[in-house]
VOBA-1610 file (N, C-alpha, C; in pm, whole numbers, padded with zeros to 5 digits, always signed):
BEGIN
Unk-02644-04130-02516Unk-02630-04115-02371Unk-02483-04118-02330Unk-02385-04227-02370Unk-02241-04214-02370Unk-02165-04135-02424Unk-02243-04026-02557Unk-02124-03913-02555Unk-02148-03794-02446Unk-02317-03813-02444Unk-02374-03684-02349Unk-02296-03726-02188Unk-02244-03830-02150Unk-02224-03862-02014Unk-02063-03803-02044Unk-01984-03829-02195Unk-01861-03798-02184Unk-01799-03654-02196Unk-01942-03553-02255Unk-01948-03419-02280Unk-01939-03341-02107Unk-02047-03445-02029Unk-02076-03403-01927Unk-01939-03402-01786Unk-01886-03517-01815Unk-01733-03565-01740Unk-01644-03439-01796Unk-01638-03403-01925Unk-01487-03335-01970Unk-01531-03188-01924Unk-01652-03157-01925Unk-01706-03000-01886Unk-01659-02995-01678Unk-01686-03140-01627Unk-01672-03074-01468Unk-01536-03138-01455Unk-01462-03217-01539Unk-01286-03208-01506Unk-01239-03089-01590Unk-01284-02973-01642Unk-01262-02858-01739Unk-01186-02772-01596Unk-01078-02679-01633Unk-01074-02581-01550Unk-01200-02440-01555Unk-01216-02376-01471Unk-01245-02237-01421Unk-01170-02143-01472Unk-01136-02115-01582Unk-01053-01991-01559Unk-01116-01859-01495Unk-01267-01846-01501Unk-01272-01670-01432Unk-01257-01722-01304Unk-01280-01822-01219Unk-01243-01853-01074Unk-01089-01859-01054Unk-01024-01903-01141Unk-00922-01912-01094Unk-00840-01788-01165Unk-00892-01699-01224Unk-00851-01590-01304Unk-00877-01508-01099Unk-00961-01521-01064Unk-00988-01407-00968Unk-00926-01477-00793Unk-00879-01577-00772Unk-00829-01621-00661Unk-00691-01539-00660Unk-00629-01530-00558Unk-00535-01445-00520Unk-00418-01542-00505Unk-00281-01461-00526Unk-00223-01611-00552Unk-00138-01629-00349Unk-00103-01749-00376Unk-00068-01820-00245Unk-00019-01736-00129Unk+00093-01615-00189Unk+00194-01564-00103Unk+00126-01456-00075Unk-00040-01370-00090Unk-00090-01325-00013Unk-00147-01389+00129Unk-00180-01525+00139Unk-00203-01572+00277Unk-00059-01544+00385Unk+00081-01583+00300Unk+00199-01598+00375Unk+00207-01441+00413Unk+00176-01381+00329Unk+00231-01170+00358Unk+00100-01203+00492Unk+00008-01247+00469Unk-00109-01201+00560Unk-00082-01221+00736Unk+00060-01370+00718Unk+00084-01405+00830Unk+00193-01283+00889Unk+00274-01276+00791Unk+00354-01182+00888Unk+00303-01044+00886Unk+00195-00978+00862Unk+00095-00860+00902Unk+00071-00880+01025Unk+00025-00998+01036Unk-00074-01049+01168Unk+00044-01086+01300Unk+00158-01128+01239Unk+00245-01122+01374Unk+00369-01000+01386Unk+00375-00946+01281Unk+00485-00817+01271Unk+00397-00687+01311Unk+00265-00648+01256Unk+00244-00544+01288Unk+00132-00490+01376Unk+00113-00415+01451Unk+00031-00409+01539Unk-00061-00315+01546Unk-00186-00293+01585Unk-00318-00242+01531Unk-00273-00110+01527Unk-00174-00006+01544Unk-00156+00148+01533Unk-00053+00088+01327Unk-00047-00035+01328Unk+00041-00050+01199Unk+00153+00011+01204Unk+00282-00042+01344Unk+00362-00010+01376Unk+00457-00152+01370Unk+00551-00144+01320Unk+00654-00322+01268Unk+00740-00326+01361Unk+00722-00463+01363Unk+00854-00549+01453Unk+00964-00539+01352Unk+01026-00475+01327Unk+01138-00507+01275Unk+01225-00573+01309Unk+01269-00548+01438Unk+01353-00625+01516Unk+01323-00773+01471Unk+01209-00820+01503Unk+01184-00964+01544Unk+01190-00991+01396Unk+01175-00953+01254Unk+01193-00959+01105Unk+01316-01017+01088Unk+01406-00943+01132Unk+01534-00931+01150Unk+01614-01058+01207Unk+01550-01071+01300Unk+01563-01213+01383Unk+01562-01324+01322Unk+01401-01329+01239Unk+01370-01398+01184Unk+01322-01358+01038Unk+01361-01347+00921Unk+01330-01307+00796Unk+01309-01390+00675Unk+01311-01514+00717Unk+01300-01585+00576Unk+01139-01600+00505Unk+01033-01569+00620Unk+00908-01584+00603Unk+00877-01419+00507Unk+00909-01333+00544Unk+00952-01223+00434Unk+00999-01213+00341Unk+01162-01256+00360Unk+01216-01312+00217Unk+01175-01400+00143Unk+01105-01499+00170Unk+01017-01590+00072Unk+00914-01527+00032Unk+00850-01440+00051Unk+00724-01352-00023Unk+00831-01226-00096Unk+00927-01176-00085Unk+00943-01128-00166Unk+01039-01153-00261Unk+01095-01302-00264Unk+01104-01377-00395Unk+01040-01378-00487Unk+00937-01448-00406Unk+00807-01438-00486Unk+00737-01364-00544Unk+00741-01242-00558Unk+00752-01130-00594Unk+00830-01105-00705Unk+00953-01087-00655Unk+01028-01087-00824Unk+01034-01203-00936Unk+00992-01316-00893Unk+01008-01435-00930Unk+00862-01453-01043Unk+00734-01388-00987Unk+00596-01400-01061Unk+00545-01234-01074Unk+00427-01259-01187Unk+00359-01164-01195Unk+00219-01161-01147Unk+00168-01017-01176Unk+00002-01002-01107Unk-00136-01092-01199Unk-00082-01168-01276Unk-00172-01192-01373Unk-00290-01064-01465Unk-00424-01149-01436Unk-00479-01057-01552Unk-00581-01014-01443Unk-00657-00898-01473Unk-00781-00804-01390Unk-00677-00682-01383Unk-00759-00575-01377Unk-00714-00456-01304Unk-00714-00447-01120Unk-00823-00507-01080Unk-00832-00499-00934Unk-00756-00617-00856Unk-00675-00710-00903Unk-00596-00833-00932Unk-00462-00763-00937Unk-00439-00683-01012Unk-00319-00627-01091Unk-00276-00502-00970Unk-00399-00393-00952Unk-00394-00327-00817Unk-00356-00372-00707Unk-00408-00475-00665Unk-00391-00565-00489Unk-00278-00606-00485Unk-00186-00680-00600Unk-00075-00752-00637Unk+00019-00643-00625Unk-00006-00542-00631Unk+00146-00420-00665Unk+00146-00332-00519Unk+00036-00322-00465Unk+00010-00234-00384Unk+00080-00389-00273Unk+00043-00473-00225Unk+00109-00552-00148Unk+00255-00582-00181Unk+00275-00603-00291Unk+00436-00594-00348Unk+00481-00526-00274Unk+00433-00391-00325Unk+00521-00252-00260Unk+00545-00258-00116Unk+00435-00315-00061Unk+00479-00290+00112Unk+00544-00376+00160Unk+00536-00474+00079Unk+00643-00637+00155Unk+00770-00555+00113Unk+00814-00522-00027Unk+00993-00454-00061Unk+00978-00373+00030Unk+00893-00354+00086Unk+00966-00183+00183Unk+00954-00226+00280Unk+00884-00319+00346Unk+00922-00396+00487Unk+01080-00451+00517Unk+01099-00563+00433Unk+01217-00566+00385Unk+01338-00502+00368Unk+01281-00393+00310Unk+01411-00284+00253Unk+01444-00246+00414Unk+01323-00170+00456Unk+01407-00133+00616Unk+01470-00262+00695Unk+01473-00377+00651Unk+01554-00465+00765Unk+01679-00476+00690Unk+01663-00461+00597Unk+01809-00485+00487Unk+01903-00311+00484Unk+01842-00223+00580Unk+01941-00119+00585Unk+01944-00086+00702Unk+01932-00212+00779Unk+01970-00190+00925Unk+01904-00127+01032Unk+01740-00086+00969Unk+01650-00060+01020Unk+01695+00063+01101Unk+01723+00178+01022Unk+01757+00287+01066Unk+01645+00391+01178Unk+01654+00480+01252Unk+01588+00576+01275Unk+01482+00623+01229Unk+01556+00670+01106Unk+01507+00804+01015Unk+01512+00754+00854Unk+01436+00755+00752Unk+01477+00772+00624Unk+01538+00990+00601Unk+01678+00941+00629Unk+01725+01104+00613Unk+01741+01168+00436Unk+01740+01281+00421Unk+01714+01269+00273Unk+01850+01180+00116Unk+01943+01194+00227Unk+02018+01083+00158Unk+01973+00915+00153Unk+01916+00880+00277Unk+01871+00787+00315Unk+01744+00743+00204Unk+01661+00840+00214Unk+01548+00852+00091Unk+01561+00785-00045Unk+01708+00873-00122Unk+01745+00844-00198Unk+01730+00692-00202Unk+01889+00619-00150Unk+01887+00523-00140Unk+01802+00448-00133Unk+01683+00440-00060Unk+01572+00344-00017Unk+01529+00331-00136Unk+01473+00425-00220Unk+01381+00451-00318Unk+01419+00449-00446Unk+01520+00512-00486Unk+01610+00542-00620Unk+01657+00460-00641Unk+01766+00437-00499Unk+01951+00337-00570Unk+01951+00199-00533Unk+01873+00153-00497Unk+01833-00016-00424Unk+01727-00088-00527Unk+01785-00148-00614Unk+01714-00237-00695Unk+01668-00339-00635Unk+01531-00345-00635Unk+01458-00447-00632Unk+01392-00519-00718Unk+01334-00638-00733Unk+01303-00738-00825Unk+01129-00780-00824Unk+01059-00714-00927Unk+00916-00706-00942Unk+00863-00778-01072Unk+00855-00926-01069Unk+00756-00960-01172Unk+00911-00980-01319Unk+01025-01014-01248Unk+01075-01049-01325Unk+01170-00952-01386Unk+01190-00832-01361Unk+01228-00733-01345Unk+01337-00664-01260Unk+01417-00581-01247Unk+01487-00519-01189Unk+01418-00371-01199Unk+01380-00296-01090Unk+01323-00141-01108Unk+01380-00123-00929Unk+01356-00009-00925Unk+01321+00104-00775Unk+01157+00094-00710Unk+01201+00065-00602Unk+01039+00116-00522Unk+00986+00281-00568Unk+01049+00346-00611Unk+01011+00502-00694Unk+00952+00469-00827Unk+01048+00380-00904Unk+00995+00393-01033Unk+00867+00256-01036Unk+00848+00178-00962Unk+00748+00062-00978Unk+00664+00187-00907Unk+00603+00248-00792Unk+00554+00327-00783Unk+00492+00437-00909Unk+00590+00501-00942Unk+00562+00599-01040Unk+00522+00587-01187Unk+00592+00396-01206Unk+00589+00357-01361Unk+00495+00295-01403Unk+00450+00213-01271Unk+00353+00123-01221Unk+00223+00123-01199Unk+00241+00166-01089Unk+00127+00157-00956Unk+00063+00300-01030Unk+00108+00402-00979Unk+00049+00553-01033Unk-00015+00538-01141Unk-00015+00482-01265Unk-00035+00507-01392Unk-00170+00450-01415Unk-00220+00331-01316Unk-00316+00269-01338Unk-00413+00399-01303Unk-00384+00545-01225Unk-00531+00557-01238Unk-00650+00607-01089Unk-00535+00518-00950Unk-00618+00460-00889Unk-00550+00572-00735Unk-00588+00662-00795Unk-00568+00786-00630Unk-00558+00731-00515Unk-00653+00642-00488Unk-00659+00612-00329Unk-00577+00512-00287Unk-00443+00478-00404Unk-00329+00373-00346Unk-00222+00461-00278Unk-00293+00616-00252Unk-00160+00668-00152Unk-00218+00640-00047Unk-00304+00622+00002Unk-00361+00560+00125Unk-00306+00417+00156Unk-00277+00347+00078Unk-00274+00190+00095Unk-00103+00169+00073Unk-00027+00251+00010Unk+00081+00227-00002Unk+00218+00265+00096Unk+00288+00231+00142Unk+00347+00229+00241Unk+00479+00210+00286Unk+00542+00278+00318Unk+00753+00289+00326Unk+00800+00295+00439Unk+00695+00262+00541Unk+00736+00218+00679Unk+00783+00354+00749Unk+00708+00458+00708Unk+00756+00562+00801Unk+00606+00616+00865Unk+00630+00693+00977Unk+00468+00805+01035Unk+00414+00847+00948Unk+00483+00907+00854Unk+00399+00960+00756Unk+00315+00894+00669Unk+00362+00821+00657Unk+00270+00693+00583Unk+00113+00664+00672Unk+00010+00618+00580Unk-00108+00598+00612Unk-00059+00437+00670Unk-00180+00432+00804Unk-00125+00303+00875Unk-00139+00165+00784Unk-00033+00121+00815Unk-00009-00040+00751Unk-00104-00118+00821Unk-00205-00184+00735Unk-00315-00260+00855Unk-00290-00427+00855Unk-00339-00482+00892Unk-00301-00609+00935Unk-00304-00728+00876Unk-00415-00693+00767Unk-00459-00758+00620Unk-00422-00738+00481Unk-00390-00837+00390Unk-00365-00795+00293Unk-00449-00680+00204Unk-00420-00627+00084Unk-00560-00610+00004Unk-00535-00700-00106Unk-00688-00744-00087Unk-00753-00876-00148Unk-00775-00834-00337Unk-00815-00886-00390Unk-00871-00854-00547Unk-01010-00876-00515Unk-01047-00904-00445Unk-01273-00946-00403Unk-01273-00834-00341Unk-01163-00758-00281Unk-01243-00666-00163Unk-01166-00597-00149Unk-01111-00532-00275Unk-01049-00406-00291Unk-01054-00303-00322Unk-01172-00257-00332Unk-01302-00166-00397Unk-01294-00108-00210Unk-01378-00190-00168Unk-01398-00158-00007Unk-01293-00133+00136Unk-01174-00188+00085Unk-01057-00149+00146Unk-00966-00037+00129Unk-01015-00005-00052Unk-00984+00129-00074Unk-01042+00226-00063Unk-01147+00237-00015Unk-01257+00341+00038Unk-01247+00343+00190Unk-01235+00215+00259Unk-01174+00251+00432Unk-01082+00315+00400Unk-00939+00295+00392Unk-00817+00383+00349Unk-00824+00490+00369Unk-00942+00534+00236Unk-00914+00665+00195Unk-01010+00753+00310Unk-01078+00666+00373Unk-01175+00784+00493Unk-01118+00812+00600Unk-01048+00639+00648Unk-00935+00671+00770Unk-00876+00751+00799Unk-00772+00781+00636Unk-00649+00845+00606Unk-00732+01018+00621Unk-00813+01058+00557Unk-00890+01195+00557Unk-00970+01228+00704Unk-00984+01080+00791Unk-01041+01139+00911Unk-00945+01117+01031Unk-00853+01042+00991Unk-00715+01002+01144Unk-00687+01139+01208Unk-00735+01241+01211Unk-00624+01353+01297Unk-00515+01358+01297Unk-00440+01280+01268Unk-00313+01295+01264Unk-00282+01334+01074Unk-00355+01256+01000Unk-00300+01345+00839Unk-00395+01476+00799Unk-00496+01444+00853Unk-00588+01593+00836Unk-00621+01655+00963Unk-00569+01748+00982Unk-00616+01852+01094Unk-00671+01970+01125Unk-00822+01990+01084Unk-00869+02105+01106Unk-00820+02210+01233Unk-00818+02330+01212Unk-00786+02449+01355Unk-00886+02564+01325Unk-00995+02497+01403Unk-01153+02611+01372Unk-01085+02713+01400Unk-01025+02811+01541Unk-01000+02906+01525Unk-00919+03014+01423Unk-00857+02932+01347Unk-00774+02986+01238Unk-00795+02914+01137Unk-00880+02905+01120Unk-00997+02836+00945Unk-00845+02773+00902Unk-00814+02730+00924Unk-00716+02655+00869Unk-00728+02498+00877Unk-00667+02421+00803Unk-00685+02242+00795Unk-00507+02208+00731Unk-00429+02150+00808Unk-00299+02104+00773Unk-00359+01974+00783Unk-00310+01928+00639Unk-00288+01805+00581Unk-00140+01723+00531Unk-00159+01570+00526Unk-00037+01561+00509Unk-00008+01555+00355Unk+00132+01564+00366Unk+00201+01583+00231Unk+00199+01495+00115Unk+00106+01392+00191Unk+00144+01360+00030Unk+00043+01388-00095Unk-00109+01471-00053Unk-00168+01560-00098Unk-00078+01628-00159Unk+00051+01710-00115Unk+00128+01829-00199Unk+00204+01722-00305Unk+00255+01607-00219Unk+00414+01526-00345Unk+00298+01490-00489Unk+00186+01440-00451Unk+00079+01408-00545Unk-00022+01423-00599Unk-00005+01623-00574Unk-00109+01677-00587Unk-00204+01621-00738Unk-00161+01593-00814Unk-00216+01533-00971Unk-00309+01449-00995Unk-00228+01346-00880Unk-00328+01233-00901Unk-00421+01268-00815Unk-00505+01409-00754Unk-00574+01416-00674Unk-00657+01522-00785Unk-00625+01595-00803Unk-00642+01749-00906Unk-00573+01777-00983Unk-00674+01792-01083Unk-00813+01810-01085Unk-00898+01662-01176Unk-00818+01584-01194Unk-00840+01400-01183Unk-00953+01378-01117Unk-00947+01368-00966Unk-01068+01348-00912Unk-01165+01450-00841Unk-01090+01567-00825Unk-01169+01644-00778Unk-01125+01846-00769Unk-01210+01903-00756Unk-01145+02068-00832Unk-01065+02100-00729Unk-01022+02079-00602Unk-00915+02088-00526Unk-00846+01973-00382Unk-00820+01999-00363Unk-00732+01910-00248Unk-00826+01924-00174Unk-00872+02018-00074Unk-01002+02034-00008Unk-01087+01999-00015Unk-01157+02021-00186Unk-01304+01945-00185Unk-01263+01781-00229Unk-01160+01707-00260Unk-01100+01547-00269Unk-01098+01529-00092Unk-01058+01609+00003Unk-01040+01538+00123Unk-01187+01527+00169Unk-01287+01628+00132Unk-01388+01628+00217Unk-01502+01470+00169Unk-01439+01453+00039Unk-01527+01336-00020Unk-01558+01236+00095Unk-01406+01190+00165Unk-01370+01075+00266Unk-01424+01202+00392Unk-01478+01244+00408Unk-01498+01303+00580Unk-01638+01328+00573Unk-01698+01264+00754Unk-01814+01252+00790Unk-01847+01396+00782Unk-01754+01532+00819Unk-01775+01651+00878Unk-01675+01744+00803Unk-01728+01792+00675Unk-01665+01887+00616Unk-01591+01960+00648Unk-01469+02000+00574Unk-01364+02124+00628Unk-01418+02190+00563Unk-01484+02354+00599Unk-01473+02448+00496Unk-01445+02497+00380Unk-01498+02504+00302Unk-01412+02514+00141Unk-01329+02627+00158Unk-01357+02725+00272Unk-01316+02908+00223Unk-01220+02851+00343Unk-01177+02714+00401Unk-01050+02760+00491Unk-00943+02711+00433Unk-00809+02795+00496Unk-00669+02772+00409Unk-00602+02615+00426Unk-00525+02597+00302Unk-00491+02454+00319Unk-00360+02465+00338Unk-00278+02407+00440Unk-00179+02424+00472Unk-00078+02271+00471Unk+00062+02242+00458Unk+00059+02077+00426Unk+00158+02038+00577Unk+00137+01936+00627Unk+00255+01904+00724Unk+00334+01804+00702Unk+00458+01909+00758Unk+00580+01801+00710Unk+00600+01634+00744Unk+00624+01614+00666Unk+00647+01488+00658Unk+00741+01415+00724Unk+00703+01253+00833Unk+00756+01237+00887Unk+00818+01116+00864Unk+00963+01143+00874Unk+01018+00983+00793Unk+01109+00919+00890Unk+01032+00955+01022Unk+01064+00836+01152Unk+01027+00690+01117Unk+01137+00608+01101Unk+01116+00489+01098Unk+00994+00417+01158Unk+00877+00321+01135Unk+00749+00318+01202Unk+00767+00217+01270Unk+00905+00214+01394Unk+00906+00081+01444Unk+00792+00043+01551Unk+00773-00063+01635Unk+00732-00057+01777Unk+00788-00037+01901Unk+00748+00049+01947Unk+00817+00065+02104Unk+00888-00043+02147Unk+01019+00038+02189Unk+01059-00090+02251Unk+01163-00203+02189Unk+01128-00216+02092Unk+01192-00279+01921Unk+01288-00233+01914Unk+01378-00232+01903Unk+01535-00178+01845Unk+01590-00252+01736Unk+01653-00186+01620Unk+01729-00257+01579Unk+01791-00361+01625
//
């Protein structure tokens, strides 16, 4: 009875690892706070007020270069895809929270500005491209984000590792039904979409689907035509501040 009582003690002081393999780590609650007071339901940033105040930012993206995503794929997904948008929140207050990303500007943001991921020194391009892309997972151009219009809206919540299956499927219907990235024109069978269908056409086609058209219609209540032309719109790399907000 006294070893079975001491078998029984060492099993419930034992850790969890698949529970604690699947909890999210701390500095998604802290990113969650400044979502909830920086950005606002169109997923438009205070920069200004960042700016003002930034250490609640800069401490999540310490943290960031400082740790890694651990182990899971959908763990490993949520962890990079939030990475990415805290460095690029950031990045625009650390370049003075410009206008425009202009195409020199681009550069810089993306290419020539080392940032610090998991212990690492890389680019928001190449953690993107070296990274994030490779896993696989199409519908993180929906979720991923550089603080410009063109970008699919920044929402107010993190993405979770429990409920990232379902956040990446809102995303991707939003993003295919907002009017503003897909725009059917019945009279001229035409549908302008945004670009980043063209920058990424790959990870779209023929990967997930035999064209850009029949991948957008997956996410839409109300089909675009297969026989209408696909046309792409330019891309807009107006800074995504809030009205009003100034540098």
């Amino acid at each position: 009875m006294l070893r079975r009582r001491s078998l029984l003690s060492a099993a419930l002081a034992a850790p969890l690892p698949a529970l604690a393999q699947a909890a999210d780590p701390p500095w998604f609650d802290a990113w969650e706070a400044v979502l909830r007071r920086r950005v606002d339901a169109q997923g438009r940033v205070d920069f200004a007020g960042i700016a003002a105040e930034p250490a609640p930012l800069a401490a999540i993206v310490e943290e960031i270069g400082r740790t890694g995503p651990g182990e899971g794929t959908a763990r490993q997904l949520a962890w990079r895809i939030n990475a990415y948008n805290a460095l690029a929140m950031l990045g625009i207050v650390r370049r003075g929270i410009p206008e425009e990303l202009t195409f020199l500007g681009r550069y810089g943001f993306f290419v020539n500005t080392t940032v610090r991921v998991a212990g690492r020194d890389t680019s928001l391009k190449s953690f993107e491209d070296d990274v994030i892309r490779p896993m696989g997972e199409e519908r993180v151009h929906f979720a991923l984000n550089c603080m410009v219009r063109g970008c699919p809206r920044l929402p107010r919540e993190p993405f979770r590792t429990a409920s990232l299956e379902a956040q990446l499927a809102a995303a991707a219907r939003e993003f295919c039904e907002s009017g503003y990235h897909v725009r059917p024109d019945p009279p001229r069978r035409v549908v302008f979409a945004s670009q980043i269908f063209d920058f990424f056409t790959g990870d779209f086609v023929p990967a997930k689907a035999p064209s850009v058209l029949a991948y957008i219609n997956r996410w839409r209540r109300e089909p675009v035509p297969a026989d209408w032309t696909l046309r792409y719109i330019s891309y807009d790399w107006t800074v995504n501040r809030q009205p009003g907000r100034s540098g």
